[in-house]
C-alpha positions in Angstrom: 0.0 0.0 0.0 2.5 2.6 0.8 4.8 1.4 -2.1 1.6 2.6 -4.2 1.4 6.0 -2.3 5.0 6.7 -3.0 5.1 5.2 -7.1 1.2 7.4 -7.2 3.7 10.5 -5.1 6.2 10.8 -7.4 4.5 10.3 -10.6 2.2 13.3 -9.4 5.7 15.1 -8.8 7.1 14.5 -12.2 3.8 15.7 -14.4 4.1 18.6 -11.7 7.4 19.2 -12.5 6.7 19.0 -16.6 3.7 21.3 -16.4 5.7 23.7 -14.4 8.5 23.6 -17.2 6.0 23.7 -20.1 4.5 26.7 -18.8 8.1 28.1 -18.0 9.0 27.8 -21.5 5.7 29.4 -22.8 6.7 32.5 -20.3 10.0 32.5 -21.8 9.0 32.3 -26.1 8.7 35.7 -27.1 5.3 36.5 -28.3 4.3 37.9 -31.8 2.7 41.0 -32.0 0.2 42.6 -34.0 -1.1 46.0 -34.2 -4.2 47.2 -36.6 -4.7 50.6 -37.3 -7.7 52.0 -39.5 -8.0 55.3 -41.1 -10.5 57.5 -39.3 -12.6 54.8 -38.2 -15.0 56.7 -35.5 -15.6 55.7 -32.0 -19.3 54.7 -33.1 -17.9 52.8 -36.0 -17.9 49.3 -34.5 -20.6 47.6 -32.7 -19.0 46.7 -30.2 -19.2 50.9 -29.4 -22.5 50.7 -30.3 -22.8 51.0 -34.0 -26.6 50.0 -35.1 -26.1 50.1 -39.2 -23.1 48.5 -39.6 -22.5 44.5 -38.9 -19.0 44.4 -36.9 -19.1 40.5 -35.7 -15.6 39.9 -36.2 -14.2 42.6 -33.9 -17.4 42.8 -31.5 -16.3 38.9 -31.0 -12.6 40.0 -31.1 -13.5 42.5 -27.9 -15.9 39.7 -26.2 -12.6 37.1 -26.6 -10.1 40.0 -25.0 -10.3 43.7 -23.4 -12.3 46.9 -24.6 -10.7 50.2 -23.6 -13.6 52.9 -23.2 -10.9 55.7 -22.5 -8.3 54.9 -25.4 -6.6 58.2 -27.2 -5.0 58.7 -30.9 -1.5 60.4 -31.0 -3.7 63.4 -32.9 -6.9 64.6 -34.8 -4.9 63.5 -37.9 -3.2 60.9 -39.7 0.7 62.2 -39.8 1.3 63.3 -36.4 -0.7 60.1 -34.8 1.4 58.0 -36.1 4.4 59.6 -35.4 3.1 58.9 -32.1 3.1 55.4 -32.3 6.3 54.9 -33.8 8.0 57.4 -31.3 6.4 57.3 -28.0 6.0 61.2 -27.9 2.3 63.2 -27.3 2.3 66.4 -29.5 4.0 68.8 -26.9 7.4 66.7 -27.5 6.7 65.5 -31.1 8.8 66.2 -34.4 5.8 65.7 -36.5 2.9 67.9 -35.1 0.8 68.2 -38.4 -0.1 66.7 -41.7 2.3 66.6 -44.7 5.0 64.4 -46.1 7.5 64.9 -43.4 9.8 62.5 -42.8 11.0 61.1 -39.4 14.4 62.2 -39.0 17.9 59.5 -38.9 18.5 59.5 -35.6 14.9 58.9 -33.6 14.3 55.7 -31.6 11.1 53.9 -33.1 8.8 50.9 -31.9 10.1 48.8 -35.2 14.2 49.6 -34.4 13.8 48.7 -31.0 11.5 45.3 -31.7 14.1 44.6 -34.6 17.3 45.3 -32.3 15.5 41.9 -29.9 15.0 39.4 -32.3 11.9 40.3 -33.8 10.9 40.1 -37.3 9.5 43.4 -38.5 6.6 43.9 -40.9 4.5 46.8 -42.2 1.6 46.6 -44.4 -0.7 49.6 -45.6 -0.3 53.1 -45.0 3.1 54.4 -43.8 3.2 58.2 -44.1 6.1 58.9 -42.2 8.6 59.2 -45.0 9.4 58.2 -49.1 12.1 56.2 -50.5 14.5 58.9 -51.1 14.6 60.1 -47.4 15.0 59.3 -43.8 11.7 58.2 -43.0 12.0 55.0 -45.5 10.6 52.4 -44.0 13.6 50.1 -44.6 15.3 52.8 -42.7 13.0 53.1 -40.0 13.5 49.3 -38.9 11.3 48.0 -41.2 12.2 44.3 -42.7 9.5 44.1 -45.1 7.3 46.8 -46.0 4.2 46.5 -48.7 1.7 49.8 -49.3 1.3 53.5 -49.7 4.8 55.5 -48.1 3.2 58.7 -48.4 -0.4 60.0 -47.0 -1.3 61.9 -50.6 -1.2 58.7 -52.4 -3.0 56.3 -50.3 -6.3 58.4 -50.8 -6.0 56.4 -54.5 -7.3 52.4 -53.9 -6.8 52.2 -57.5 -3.3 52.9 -58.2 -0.9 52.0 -60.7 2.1 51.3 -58.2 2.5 50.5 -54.6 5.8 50.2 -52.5 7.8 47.3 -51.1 11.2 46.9 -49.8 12.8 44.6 -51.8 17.1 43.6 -51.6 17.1 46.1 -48.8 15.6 48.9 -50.6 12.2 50.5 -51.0 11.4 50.6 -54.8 7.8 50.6 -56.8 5.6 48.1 -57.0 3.7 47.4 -60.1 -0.2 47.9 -59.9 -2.7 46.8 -61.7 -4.7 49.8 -61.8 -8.3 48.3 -61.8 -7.7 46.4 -59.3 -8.5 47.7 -55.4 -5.6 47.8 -53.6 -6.9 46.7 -50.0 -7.3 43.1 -50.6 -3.9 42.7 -52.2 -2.2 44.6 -49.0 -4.4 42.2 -46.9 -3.1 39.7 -48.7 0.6 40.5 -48.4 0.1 40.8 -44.6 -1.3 37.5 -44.2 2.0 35.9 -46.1 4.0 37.6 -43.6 2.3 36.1 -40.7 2.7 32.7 -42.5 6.2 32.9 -43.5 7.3 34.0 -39.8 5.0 31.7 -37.6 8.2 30.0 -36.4 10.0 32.9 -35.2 8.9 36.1 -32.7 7.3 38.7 -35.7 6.2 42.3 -35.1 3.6 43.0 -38.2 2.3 46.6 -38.0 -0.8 46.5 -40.2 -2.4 50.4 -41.1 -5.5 49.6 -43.1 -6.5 52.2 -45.0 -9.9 52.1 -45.0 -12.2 54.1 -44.6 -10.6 56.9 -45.5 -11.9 58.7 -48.4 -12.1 58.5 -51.4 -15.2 56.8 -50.8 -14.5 53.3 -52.8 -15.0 49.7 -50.9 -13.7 46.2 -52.8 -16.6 45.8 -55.0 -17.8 42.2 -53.5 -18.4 43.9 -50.3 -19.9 46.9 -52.0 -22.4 45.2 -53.8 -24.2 44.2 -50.6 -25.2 47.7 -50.2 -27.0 47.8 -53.6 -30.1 47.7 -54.5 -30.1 45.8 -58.5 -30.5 48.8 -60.4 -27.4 49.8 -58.6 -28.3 52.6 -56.6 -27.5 52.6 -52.8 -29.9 51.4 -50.2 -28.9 54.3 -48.1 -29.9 57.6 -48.9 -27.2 59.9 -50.1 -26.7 63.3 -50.4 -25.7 65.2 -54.0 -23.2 62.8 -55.5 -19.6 64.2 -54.4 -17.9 66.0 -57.3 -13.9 67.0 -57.1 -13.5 69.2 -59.5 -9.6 70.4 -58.2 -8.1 66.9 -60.0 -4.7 67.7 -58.0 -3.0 65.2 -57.3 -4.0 64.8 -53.6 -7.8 65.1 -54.2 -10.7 62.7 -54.2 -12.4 61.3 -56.9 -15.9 61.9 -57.3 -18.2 59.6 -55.5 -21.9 59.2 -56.0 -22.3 56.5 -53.5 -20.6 57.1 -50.5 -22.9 55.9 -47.4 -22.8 52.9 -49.3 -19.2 52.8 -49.3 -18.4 53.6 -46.0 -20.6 50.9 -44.6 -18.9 48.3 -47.1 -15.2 49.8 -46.4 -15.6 48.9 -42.7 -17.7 45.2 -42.9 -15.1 44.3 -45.3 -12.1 45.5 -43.0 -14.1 43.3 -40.3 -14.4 40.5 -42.1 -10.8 40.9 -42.3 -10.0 40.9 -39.0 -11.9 37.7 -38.8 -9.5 35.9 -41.3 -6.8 37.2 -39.4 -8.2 35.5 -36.5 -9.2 32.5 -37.8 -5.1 32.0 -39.4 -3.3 32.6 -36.3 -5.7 29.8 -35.1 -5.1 27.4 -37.9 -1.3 28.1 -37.8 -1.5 27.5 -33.2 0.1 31.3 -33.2 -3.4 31.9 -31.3 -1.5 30.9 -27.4 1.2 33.2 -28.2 0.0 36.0 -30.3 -1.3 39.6 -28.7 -3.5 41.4 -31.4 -4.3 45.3 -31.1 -6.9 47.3 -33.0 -7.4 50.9 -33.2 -8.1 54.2 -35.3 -5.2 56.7 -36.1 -8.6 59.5 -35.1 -12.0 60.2 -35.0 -14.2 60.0 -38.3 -14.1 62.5 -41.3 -16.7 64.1 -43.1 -14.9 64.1 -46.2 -15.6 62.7 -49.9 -19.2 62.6 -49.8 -19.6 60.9 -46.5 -22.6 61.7 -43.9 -20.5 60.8 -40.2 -23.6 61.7 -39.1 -25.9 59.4 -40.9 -24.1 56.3 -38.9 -23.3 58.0 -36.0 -20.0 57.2 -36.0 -18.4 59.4 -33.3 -21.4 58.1 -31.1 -21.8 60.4 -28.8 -18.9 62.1 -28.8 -18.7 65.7 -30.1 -16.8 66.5 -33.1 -14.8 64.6 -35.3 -11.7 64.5 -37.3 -9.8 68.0 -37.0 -11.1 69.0 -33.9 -9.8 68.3 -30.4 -13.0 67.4 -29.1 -13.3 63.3 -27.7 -14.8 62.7 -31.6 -11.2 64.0 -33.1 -9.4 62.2 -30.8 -10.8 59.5 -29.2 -11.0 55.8 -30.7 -11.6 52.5 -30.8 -9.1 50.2 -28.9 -9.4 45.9 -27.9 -6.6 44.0 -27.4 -6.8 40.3 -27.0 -4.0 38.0 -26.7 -3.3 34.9 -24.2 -2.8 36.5 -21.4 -5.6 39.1 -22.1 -8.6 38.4 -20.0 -12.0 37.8 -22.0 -14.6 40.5 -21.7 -13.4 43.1 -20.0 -13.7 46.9 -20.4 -11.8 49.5 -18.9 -11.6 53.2 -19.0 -8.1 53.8 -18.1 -7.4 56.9 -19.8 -4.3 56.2 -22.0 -3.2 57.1 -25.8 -1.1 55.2 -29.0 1.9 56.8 -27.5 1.8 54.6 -24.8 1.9 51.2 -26.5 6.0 52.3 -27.2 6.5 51.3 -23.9 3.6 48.4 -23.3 4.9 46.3 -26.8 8.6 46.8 -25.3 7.8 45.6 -21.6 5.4 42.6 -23.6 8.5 41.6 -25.5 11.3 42.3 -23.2 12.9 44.8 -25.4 14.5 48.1 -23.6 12.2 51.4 -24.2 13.8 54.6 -24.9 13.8 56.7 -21.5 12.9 60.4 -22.6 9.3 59.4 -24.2 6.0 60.1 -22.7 4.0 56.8 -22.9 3.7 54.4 -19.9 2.9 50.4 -20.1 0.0 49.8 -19.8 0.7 45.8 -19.5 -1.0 45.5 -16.0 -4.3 47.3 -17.2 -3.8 44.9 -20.8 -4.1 41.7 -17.8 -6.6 43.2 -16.3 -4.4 44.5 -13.5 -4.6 47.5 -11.1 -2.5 50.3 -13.3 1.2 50.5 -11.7 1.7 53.7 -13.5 -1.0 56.2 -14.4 -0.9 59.6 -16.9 -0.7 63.1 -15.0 -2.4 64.1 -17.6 -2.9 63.9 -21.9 -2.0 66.3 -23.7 -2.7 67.4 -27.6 -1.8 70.4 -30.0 -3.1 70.8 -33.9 -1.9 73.9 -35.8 -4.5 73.5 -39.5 -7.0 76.3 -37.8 -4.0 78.3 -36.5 -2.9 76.5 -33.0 -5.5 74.4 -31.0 -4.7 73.0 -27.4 -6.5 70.1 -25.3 -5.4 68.2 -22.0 -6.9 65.5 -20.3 -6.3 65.6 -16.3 -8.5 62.9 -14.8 -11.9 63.6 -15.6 -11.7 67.0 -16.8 -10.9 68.3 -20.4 -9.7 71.7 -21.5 -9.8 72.6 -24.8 -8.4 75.9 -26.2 -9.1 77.0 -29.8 -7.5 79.9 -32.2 -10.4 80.4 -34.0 -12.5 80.7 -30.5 -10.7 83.4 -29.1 -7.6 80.6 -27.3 -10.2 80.7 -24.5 -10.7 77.9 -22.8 -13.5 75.6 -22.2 -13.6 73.0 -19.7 -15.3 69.9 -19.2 -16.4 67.5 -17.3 -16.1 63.6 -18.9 -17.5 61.6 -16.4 -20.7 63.9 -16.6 -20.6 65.2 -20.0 -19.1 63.2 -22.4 -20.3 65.0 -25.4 -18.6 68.2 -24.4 -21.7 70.3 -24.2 -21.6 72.0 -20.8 -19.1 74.5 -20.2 -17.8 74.7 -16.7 -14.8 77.3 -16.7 -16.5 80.3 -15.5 -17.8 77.6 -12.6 -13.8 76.3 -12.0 -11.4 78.7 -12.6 -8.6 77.3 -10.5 -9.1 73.9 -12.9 -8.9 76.4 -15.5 -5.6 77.8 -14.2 -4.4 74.4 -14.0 -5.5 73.0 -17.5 -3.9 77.0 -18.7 -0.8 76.2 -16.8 0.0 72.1 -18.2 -0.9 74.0 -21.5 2.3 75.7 -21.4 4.5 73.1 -19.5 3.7 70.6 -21.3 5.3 71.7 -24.6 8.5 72.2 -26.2 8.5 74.2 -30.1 9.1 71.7 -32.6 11.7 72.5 -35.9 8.6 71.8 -38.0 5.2 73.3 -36.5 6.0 76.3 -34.6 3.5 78.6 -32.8 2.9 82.2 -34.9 2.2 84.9 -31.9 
């Protein structure tokens, strides 16, 4: 009997002992890492942020399976300087890039794909770069970029039917022949998915910046056709068709359906998503795979599309170009192994700050002199170890524009308005309609005073008196 106890003792022991190595060596593999970006997808763009028009089952499954962040922040009110952001770890008070425009990002800055590179990781970029052309410093090859597969400059991704995209190819980035009829979404989607294949058996870092739904106003036809009726008209109502008649090279094309559009730009990107999903499961990257989704900022208004008809800065105020929560605030779920299913949080926390949450995720060293904190407890559903002072924005297309985020209040100080500034309070107001700064003025001294501190002049975007 006790000769049983002590064979039954030690066999317990040693499937202890294996199960406590296994999962040592699961702590140990570095995970892959993916981050999505869309192009001015609202906050009331998904359903999962309560979209009513628009089937999102893919991510509103993706959220259900990981973490929603109510409280999540883009780098700016525009495409450029947001993803600087990302790429640098920097808020707009210490960024380079403050503004839309082909700027490059300069030689010598630290960014997330350098420093991921530098520990083992394979890098990958697919979509929408805009931080820099072939022939200058923001390359992507340059910028610690191993592969690279899209638009490198913000002008020409508003084209989906382009004769040439980009690639780096023997170390370079050089053209990429187009077929010009043919959308260019699916064949970036496409691209990225190789790269997840061809890399499944090493750590991977693929940085994937859809560009939909951007305008111009044209979804992959298949999805499209959904949203016609069989004469070919939309099944939404739309306004006057939209008509560009500047044909600069930066313009839109003319759209006579672009409700339609927009509702087919983001199913398709969702069903997307779900193919994305459904790989990393087929290929058992699934265990050690974290997966991030997000906007670069709020929705635009632009190319014929009605925001308003689908709601989608829900019921925030504003949207793209303003400093308002609908410029600025978007979208975020990150699911992942680790992540824990269904939960929401409203830590308030912006792209700069994944920098320093990818580097402590992958064990890689962040640069010391950025503004982004982890936010790898909150991402486990962890009390926060580290928590923002405050957020801070700046936007200089109407002049110079100022907002800061301290806890629950918002200031916001505009050019055109008179740089007086209105204050808010979030956890009552959301939508920004109540002014309270003849009600707070020390709050407003405050918000005035983080204004000022919080901001260095940048070479690029400096502030006429």
């Amino acid at each position: 009997m006790k000769s049983n106890i002590l064979r039954l003792f030690i066999f317990v022991t040693f499937i202890s002992l294996i199960s406590a190595k296994n999962e040592s060596e699961i702590t140990n593999v570095k995970p892959n890492i993916i981050y999505i970006m869309a192009d001015d997808l609202g906050y009331g763009d998904l359903g999962c942020y309560g979209q009513k028009i628009i089937p999102t089952p893919n991510l509103d499954k993706m959220a259900a399976e990981g973490i929603r962040f109510t409280d999540f922040y883009s780098g700016n009110t525009v495409c450029a300087p947001s993803r600087y952001a990302l790429m640098t770890g920097l808020h707009m008070g210490h960024a380079y890039i403050r503004g839309n425009g082909e700027f490059p990002i300069r030689a010598e800055e630290k960014t997330l794909p350098k420093t991921l590179k530098e520990n083992g990781y394979h890098t990958g970029m697919y979509g929408k770069w805009g931080l820099g052309q072939s022939h200058n410093t923001g390359s992507p090859e340059k910028q610690g970029w191993d592969e690279f597969f899209g638009y490198t400059t913000q002008g020409h991704a508003h084209r989906y039917y382009t004769n040439n995209l980009w690639e780096i190819k023997s170390g370079k980035c050089v053209p990429y022949k187009m077929d010009s009829l043919q959308h260019s979404h699916p064949v970036i989607t496409n691209a990225a998915f190789d790269f997840v294949k061809k890399n499944q058996k090493s750590p991977f870092f693929m940085y994937w910046a859809i560009t939909m739904p951007h305008a111009e106003m044209y979804a992959p036809e298949e999805t499209l056709k959904k949203y016609l009726k069989p004469d070919g008209s939309s099944i939404f109502p739309e306004n006057k068709p939209f008509v560009q008649k500047n044909l600069a090279a930066r313009s839109y094309r003319s759209q006579d359906k672009a409700n339609a559009n927009t509702a087919a730009m983001i199913e398709h990107l969702d069903s997307d998503i779900g193919r994305l999903m459904v790989l990393l499961k087929e290929l058992g990257l699934d265990k050690n795979t974290y997966v991030f989704f997000t906007s670069d900022n709020g929705p635009h208004n632009e190319g014929g599309r009605e925001m308003e008809f689908f709601d989608s800065n829900g019921k925030l105020r504003g949207f793209k170009r303003d400093l308002y929560e609908g410029g600025i605030r978007v979208p975020m779920i990150a699911w992942g192994a680790n992540v824990p299913k269904g939960k929401i949080t409203n830590e308030p926390l912006a792209n700069w700050d994944v920098f320093p949450t990818l580097s402590e995720l992958t064990k890689a060293k962040s640069p010391k002199n950025i503004d982004g904190i982890s936010f790898v407890n909150t991402l486990f559903g962890k009390k926060a170890n580290q928590k923002h002072d405050y957020l801070y924005w700046e936007f200089f297309e109407n002049g110079f524009d100022q907002a800061v985020r301290k806890g629950n209040w918002k200031a916001v100080k505009q050019r055109e308005k008179g740089n007086r500034i209105e204050l808010y309070d979030l956890s009552k107001d959301i939508s920004e309609t109540s002014d309270l700064a003849l009600k707070h003025p020390t709050i407003v001294a405050e918000m005035e005073k983080i204004m000022s501190e919080a901001r260095t002049e940048s070479e690029l975007f400096k502030v006429k008196k």
